[in-house]
N, C-alpha and C positions, 0 to 999 in steps of 0.2 A: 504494500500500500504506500501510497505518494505522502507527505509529509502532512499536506494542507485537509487530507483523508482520515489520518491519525488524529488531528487539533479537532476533526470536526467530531468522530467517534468521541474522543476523551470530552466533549464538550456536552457531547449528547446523553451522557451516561451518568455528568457531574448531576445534570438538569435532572435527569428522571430520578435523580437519585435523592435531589432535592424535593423534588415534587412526592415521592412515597413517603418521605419525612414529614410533609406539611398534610398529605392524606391521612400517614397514622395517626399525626396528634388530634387532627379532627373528629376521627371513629373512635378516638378516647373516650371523646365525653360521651356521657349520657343523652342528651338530647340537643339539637343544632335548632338553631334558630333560622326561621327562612333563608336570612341572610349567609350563612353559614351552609347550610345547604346547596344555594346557590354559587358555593365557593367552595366545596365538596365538588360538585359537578362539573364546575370548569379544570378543578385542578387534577381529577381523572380524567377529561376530556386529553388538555394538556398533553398528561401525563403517557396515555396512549398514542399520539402524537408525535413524543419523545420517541419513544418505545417502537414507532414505524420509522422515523426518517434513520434513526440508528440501524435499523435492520436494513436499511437501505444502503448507505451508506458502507456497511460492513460487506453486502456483495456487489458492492463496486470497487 
């Protein structure tokens, strides 16, 4: 893999990795407030997201 291939992988993996961090604390609590829900579902939108350009990225 090309160098600018590698930065994009390792960047892709930083992000998802952050984004499961900010998912778990969320399904921590007990109950989510609309608002909070709505930022539950973007940030596994996101996260999925991550999770595709990476796989992409990895067979190129």
């Amino acid at each position: 893999m090309s160098q600018p291939t590698d930065d994009l992988i390792s960047q892709l993996e930083t992000r998802h990795q952050e984004l499961s961090l900010a998912v778990e604390r969320l399904e921590r609590r007990a109950r989510l407030t609309p608002q909070e829900q709505a930022e539950m579902t973007a940030l596994k939108r996101e996260k999925l997201s991550a999770k595709d350009r990476l796989e992409a990225a990895r067979r190129s």
